[in-house]
Backbone as CSV, one residue per row, in Angstrom:
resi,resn,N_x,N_y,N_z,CA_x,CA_y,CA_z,C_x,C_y,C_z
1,UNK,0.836,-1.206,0.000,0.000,0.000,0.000,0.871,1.256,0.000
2,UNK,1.773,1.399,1.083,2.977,2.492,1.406,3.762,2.875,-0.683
3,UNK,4.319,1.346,-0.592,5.294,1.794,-1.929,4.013,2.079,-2.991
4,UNK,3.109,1.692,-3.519,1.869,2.376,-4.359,1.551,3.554,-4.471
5,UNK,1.890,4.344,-3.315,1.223,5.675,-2.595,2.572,6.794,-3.338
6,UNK,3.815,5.907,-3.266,4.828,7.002,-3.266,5.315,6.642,-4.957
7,UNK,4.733,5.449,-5.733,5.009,5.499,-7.075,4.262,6.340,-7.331
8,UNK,2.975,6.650,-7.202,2.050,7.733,-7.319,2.973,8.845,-7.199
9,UNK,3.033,9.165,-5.931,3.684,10.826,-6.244,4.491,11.150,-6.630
10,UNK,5.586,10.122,-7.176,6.972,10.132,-7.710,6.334,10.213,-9.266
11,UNK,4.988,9.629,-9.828,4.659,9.817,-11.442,4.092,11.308,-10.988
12,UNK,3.499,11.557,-10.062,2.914,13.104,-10.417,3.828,14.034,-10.265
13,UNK,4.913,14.286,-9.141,5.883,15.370,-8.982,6.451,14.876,-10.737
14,UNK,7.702,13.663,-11.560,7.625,13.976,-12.652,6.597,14.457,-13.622
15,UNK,5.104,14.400,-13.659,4.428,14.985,-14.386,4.351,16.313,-14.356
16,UNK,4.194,16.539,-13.281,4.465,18.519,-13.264,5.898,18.993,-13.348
17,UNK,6.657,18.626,-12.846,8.092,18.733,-13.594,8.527,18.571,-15.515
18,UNK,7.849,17.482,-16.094,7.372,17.603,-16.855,7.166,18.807,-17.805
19,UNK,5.319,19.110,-17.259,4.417,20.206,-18.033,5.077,21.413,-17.834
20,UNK,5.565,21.513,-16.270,6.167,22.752,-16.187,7.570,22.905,-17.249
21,UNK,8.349,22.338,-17.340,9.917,22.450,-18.045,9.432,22.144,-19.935
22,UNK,8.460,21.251,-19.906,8.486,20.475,-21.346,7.342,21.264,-21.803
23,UNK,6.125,22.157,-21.165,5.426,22.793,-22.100,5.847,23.788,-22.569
24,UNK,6.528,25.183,-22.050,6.990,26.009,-22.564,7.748,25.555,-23.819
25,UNK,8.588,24.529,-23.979,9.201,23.806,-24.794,8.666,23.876,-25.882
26,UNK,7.835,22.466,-25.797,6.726,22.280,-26.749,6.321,23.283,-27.506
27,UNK,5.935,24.355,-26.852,5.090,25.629,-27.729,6.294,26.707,-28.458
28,UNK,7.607,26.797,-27.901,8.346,27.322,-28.853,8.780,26.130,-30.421
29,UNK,8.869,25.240,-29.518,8.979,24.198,-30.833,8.140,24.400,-31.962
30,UNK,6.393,24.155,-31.432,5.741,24.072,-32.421,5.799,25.589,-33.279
31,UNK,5.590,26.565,-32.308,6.099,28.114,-33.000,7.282,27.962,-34.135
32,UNK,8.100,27.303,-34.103,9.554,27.116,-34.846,9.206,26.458,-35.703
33,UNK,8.332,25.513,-35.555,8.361,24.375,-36.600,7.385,24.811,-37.531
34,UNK,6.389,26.015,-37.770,5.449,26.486,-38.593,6.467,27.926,-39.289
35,UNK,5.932,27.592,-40.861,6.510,28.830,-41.226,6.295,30.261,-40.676
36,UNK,5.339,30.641,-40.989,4.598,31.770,-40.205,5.393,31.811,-38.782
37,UNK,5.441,30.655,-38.299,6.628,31.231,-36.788,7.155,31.589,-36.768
38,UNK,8.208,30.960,-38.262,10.051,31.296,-37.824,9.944,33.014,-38.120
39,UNK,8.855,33.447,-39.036,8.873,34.813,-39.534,8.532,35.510,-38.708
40,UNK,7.502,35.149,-37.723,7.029,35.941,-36.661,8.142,36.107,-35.688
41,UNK,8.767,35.050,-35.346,9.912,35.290,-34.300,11.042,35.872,-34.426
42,UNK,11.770,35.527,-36.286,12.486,36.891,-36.549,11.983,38.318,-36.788
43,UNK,10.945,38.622,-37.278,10.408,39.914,-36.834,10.700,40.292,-35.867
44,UNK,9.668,39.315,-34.722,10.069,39.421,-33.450,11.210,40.200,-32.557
45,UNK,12.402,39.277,-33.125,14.067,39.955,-32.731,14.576,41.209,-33.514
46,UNK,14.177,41.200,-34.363,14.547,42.659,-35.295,13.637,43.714,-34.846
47,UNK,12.649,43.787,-34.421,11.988,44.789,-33.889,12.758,44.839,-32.017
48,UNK,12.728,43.909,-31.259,13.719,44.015,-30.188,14.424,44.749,-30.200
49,UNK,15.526,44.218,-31.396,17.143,44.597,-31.976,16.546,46.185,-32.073
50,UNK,16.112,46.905,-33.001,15.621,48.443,-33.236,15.213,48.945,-32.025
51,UNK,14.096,48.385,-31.157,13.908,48.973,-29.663,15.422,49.455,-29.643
52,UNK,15.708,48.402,-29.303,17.602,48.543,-28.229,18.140,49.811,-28.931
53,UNK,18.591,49.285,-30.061,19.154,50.457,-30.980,18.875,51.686,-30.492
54,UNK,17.960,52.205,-30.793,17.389,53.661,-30.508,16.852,54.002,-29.331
């Protein structure tokens, strides 16, 4: 019963360790992996880059 209880929380602490570290991930990935992303995200930095600049 004891060791059941703590495979449990040992799969849930990795599951939120997980979502927390691997979703942000995920969503720049998929952002990267669509054309429209990679353009949006270099925009993105070139408008940054000009902030800074000036």
């Amino acid at each position: 019963m004891a060791e059941a209880s703590i495979d449990k929380h040992e799969q849930l602490c990795y599951y939120i360790t997980i979502e927390t570290i691997g979703g942000p991930m995920d969503f720049i990935t998929n952002i990267w992996a669509s054309k429209l992303g990679k353009v949006g995200v270099i925009a993105a930095v070139i408008i940054v880059i000009i902030l800074i600049a000036t």
